[in-house]
N, C-alpha and C positions, 0 to 999 in steps of 0.2 A: 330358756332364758326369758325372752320378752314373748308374750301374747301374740303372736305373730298375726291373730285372726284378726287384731286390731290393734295391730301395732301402729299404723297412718294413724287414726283417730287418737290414741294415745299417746302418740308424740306432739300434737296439736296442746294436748294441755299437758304435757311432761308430767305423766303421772304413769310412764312406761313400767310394766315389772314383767317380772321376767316368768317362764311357762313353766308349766307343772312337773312336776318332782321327776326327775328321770331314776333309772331303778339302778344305776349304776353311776359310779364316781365319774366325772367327766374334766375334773378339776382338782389339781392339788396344789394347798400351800404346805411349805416347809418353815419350819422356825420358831422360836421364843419373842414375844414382846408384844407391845400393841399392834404394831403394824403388822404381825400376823396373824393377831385376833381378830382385829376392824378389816382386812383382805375374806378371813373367812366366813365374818358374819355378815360381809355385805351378800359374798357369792350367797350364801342360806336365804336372804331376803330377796335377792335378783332371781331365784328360782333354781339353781343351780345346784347338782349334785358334789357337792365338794368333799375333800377330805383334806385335813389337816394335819400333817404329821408335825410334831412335836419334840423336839429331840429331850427336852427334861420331864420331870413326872409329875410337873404341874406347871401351870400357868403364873407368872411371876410380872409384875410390874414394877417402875417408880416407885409409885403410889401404893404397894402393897409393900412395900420393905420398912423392917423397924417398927414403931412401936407410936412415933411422933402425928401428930396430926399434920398435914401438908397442907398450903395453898396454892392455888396457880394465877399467876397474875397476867399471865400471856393470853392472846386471844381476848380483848375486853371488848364488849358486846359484840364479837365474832363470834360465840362460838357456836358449830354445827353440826353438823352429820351423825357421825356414827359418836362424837367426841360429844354433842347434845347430848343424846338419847342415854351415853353414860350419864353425866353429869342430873338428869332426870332424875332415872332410876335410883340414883344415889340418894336421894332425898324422897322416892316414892312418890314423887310431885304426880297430879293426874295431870297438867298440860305441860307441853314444853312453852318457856318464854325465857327472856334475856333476864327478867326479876329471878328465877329460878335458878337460871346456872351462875348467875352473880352470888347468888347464895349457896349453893353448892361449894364453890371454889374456894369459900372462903375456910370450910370445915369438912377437910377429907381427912377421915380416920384408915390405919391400912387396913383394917377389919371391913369399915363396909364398902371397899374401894374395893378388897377384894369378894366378898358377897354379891356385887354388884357385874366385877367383870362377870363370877362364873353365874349369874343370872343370863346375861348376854348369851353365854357359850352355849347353856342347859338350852336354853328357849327358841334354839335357830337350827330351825327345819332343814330337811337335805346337808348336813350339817354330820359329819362323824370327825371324833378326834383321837387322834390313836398317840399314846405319850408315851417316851424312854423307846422311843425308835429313831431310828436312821433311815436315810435311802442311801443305800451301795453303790445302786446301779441305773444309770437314764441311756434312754440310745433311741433317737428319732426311727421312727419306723410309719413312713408314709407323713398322713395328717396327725400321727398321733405319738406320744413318749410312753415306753416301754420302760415303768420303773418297779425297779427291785429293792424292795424294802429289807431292813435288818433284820424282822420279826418273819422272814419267808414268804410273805409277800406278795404277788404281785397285783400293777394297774397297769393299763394305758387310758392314756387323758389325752385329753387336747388342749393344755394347757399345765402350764406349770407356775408357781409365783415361788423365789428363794426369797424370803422376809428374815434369813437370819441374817444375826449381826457380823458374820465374818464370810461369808457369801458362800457356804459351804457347798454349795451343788454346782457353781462355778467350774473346777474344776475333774467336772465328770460330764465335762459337755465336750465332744471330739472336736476339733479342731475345725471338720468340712461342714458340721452343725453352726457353727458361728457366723454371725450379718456384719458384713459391713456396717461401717459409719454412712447416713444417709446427711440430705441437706437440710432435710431438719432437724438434725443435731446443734445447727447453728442458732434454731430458737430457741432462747431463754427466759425464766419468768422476769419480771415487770415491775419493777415497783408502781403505787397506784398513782404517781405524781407522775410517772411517766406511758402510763394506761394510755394515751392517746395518741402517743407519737405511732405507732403504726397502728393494724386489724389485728393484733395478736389477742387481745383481750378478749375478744369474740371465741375464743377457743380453749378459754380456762375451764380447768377441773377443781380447784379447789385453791383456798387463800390463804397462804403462808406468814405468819409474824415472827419474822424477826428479824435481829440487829438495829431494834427500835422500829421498824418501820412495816409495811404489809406488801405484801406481794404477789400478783395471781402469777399461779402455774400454768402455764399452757399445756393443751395438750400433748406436743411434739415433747415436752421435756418429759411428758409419763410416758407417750410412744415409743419408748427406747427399748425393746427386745434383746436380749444380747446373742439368745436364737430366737429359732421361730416359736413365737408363744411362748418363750421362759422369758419372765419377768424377774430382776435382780432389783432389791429393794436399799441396799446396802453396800458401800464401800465402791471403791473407785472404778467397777463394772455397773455399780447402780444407780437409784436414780438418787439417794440421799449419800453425798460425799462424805462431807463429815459426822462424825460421831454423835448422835441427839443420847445425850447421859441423863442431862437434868430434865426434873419432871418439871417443867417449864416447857418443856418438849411433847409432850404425853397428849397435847391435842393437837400439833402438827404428825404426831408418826400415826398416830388413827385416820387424820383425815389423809395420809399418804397411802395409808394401806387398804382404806375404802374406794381411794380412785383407782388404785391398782387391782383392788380387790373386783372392782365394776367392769376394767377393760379387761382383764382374765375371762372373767364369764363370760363376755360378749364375746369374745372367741370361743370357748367352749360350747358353747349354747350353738350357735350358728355353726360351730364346725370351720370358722375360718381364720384367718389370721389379722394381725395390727392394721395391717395396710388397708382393709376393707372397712375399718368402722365409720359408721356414721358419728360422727361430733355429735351431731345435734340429738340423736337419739341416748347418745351417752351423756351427754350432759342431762336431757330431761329423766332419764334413770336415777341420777347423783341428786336431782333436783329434788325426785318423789322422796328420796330415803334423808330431806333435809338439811343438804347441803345447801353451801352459800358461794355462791360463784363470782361474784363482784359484792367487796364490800361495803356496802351502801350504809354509813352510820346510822342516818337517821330513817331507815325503815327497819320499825322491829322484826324481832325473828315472830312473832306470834301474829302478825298484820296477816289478815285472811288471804292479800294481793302481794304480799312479799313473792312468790311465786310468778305470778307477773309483772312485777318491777326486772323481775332477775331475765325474766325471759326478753323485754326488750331491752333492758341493759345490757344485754349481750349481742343483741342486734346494733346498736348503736343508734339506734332510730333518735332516740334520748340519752344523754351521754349525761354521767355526772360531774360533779366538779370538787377541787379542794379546796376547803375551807377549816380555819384556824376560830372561828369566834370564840371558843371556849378558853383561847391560849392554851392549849395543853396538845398543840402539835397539830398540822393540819392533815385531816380523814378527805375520804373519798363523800360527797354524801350525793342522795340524789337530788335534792332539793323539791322536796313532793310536795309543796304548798305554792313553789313559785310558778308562774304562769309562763306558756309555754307558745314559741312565734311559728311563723308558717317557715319562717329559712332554717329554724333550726331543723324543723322535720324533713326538710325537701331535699340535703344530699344524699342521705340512705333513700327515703322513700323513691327517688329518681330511679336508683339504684337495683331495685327490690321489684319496682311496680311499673311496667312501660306506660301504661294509662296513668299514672299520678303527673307525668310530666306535659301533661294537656292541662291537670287541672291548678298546677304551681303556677301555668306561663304566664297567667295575668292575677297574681296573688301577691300579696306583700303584706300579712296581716303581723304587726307586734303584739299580740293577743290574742290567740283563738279562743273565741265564746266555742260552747257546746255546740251550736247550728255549725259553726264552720267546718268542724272536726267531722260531724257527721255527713257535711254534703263530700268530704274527699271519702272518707269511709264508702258512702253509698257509690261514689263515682267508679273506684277502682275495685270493690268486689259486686259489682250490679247490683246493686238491692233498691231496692224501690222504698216507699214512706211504711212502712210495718217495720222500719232501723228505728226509726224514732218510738215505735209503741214499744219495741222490746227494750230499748237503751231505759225508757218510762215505768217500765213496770220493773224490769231490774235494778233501779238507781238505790235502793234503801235495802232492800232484800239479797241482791244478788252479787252487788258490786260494793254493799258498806260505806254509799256515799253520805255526807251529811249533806243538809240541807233539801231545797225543794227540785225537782226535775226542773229547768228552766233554760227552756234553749239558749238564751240570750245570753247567759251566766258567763263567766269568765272561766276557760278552762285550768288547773292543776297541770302539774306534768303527773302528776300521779292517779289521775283520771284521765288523761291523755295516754298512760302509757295501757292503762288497764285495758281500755276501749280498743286500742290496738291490737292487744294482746289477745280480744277476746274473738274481736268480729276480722282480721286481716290473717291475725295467724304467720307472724315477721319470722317468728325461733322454727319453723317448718320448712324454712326454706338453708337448703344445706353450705356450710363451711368447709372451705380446706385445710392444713393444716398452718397455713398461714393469716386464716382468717377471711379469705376473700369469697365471697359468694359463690355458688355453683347453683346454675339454673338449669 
């Protein structure tokens, strides 16, 4: 799964991926649809030996049925992940940006909707798909599932994902195989108007649109096993209750079966179960493969630092806010041009940093210039004046700043958060599944 040789330093900038090809399946999804396509292709990109059983003799979408051209109106300048790199590929675009998939969406044919899934399927290493098969048979055996397939068959995995739509492997799970309800079953996702009322938001996999409005998923609503390491994608054992028919849906059940798709492996790969993962590694895993974890309207998907916007917005160090100006419904945004106080930074930072809390106690600045930011910066990770030669030579090349290096300048929160992101290192330091810090 992840690089384990350097897995610390790779979680630092959440560009985690996962370790070299194992010579044997370590992981199986079962099922028809996107969300068990996007589960499978993520495990191929996380490094993971997967296999894919398939119960029909092809791969079948929304978006490939009929004859009509489709649009998708959901997700508007959301979209990401595994549900981006389709929407890319669809148009052969060479970069991903939000001008692209606006474009995309508006002219899906089911010819190259489906060229494009099996582009995906073809192209994704550690990756076998075996079609017009069943599994008969599952029976825990130690760390690992003993399955017997309809074709003769056999695996053991450590890891299972059911992605079909009537939860068919459900009921070939024994009875002494089955987890209780835990107490994080009581967390549920958030809409973004209410993102702040508790830490939960710090622990999202992925952002949900609908019934008009946006929603991060926390982790604890994907943590739901229904045994150990079998993952239910569907129906009133999973994690998606009601029925997603319309393809209006077809970039919520991708980006559900890429975060299911990410914590499967993570158990596979380590050989361990739910209850061990690290949030923060899981999230910078989902981060590398283009996920979007708080949806920040006005930072694009193609912004070099959207990556580090997302990383301290999940720390809360800088929190966003909802705003309406457009009249067309109030977004989460971050607000990366407006400037950024010393009280907003100092209840996390207190929190994160025991030496920040010396250098807040005689601070009350409504404006931090660039000098301010970097005397806390140098205070609480020791650094000496070579902060300001690297912050100087990285300002135009490294960090995409405009304008001149000038300490005096008024800081951004979107240069505030970068700076943080770069030299403190906030998303390294670990969450539970409630969101509160673990030091």
């Amino acid at each position: 799964m992840y690089r384990i040789s350097v897995l610390c330093v790779l979680l630092l900038i959440s560009s985690v991926s996962f370790a070299q090809k194992p010579s044997k399946a370590k992981l199986i999804i079962y099922g028809q649809g996107e969300a068990a396509l996007a589960s499978a292709v993520q495990a191929s990109k996380s490094g993971v030996s997967a296999l894919w059983i398939n119960p029909d003799a092809s791969f079948n979408s929304a978006l490939t049925e009929g004859q009509d051209i489709k649009s998708i109106n959901s997700y508007q300048n959301l979209d990401a992940g595994l549900w981006a790199e389709f929407l890319k590929l669809s148009l052969n675009a060479k970069d991903y940006s939000d001008s692209v998939f606006n474009h995309a969406k508006v002219y899906l044919s089911p010819q190259i909707s489906k060229n494009t899934f099996e582009q995906m399927i073809d192209s994704s290493k550690n990756l076998t798909v075996v079609y017009n098969t069943e599994i008969k048979r599952m029976k825990k055996s130690g760390k690992r599932w003993k399955i017997d397939l309809s074709n003769g068959q056999n695996y053991s995995v450590y890891a299972v994902v059911d992605a079909s739509l009537q939860a068919k492997l459900v009921p070939l799970i024994n009875d002494k195989d089955k987890l209780p309800a835990k107490e994080a079953d009581s967390i549920n996702p958030v809409t973004t108007d209410q993102l702040y009322g508790s830490t939960i938001y710090r622990t999202s996999l992925m952002v949900e649109d609908r019934d008009q409005q946006e929603w991060i998923i926390p982790t604890a609503s994907l943590l739901k096993p229904y045994a150990e390491n079998f993952f239910v994608v569907h129906g009133s054992n999973g994690l998606i209750k009601e029925p997603k028919e319309s393809i209006q849906d077809v970039p919520s059940l991708m980006l559900y079966g890429q975060s299911i798709g990410a914590i499967a492996s993570y158990c596979a790969f380590f050989e361990t179960t739910s209850d061990k993962i690290n949030i923060r590694t899981l999230q910078g895993e989902l981060l590398a493969y283009k996920a979007q974890l708080l949806p920040f309207h006005d930072v694009a998907f193609e912004d070099v630092n959207n990556s580090s916007i997302q990383r301290v917005g999940l720390t809360g160090i800088i929190q966003g806010r909802m705003d309406n100006e457009d009249g067309k419904g109030a977004k989460l945004i971050f607000d990366v041009d407006k400037h950024v106080s010393s009280m907003e930074l100092e209840p996390v930072m207190r929190s994160l940093y025991t030496r920040s809390q010396i250098w807040f106690s005689d601070k009350s600045i409504e404006e931090l210039k660039l000098k301010d930011l970097i005397s806390l910066i140098k205070f609480i990770a020791l650094k000496g004046d070579e902060l300001d030669t690297q912050i100087e030579n990285g300002w135009e090349k490294k960090f995409n700043f405009t304008g001149s290096y000038d300490p005096e300048c008024l800081l951004t929160r979107k240069q505030a958060a970068i700076l943080i992101d770069t030299y403190l290192q906030p998303f390294s330091i670990k969450v539970n599944e409630k969101g509160n810090f673990q030091r």
